[in-house]
C-alpha angles and dihedrals in degrees: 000000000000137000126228090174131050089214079058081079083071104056135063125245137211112218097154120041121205111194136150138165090231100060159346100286093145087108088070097059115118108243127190079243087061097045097051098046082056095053095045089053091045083045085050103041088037089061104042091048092046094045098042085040091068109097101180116124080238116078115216131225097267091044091053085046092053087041094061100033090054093045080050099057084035098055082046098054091049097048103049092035109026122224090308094063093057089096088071092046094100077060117053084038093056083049095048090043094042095052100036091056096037082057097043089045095048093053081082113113122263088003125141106260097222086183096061099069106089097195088071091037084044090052099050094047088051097048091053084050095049089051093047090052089048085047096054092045093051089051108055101000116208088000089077091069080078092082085069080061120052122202118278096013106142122247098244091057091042094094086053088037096060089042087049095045097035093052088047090052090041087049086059093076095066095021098078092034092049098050085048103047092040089051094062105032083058089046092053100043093050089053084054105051090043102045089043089050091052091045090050084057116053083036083072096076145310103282091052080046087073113028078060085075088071100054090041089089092061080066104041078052094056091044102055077051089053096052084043085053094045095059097034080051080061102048098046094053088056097039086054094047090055094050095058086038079063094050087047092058114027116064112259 
């Protein structure tokens, strides 16, 4: 479990093998992807027990922290949705939470980045899309097809208008995954191959030991953007989820 490379940050890792002779169980193997989505959801549920636990008339820090972060996402939710949207508030909050903390946990060093595969970030983003779309069409059943024709296009563009507007919806599954997952994994891979060019160079000898002091805030200032980028990540993603979520539950 532990990492001799910081680009190890960036692959996934087999500790545990499943195999049989029977059958496929590789599925089951315990990967560092797994193990790190484990501890960021005991991170996530440890703090909110331990903060909400606390039945003092005093809030603590970490209260006052959950409290803000929940009126935030809650704000977020109402003004993008409207009070209709509030039932798909424990959602957007567990996506805002998930991905803030998995991006802050994974700005340790030599830690795994479960927010730079893009498959994962890819996959959640298409799964929030594929529920939207069931939504919309729950909603207003075959009326929802209206949002592959916008108001006032002509009859004869109409054919080159719905392959225009369905590939754009359709693009909204990877759209939203792949900016997130692309974000951090730059932001990563520039902290690296700074912070290994600075360490080349004060392990050259002791004056450029030295004169190294001088370029390290550069990294401490990549990484205080990093930790910036990890929770506007965050936001956006939300902030995108509830827009779609609008389009899924007000007529179009």
């Amino acid at each position: 479990m532990f990492i001799n490379s910081p680009l190890e940050q960036f692959e996934i890792n087999t500790y545990i093998s499943t195999t049989s002779s029977i059958a496929d169980f590789s599925w089951t193997s315990t990967t560092n992807f797994g193990v790190y989505t484990i501890i960021v959801f005991s991170i996530i549920i440890g703090t909110h027990t331990t903060s909400i636990g606390n039945n003092g008339i005093i809030p603590t820090k970490w209260s006052m922290g959950i409290e803000s972060t929940y009126s935030t996402t809650q704000n977020m939710v109402y003004s993008q949705i409207g009070i209709s949207g509030q039932q798909y508030f424990p959602t957007i909050y567990v996506i805002f939470v998930f991905i803030t903390i998995s991006n802050t946990f994974s700005m340790i060093p030599y830690n795994f980045a479960t927010m730079s595969h893009t498959v994962f970030t890819v996959s959640t983003s298409s799964i929030t899309w594929t529920g939207v779309t069931i939504t919309g069409f729950y909603n207003f059943k075959t009326e929802y097809f209206g949002t592959f024709v916008p108001a006032g296009t002509t009859t004869p563009t109409v054919p080159v208008t719905v392959i225009i507007e369905t590939t754009s919806y359709t693009a909204r599954s990877v759209s939203t995954g792949t900016r997130t997952g692309s974000n951090i994994t730059a932001g990563h891979t520039t902290t690296v191959i700074t912070g290994g060019t600075i360490f080349d160079f004060m392990s050259s000898g002791i004056i450029f030991f030295i004169v190294g002091f001088t370029p390290t805030g550069t990294v401490t200032g990549i990484m205080c953007t990093e930790f910036a980028i990890g929770t506007i990540q965050a936001y956006v993603f939300s902030i995108t989820a509830c827009s779609y979520i609008k389009e899924a539950i007000y007529t179009h």
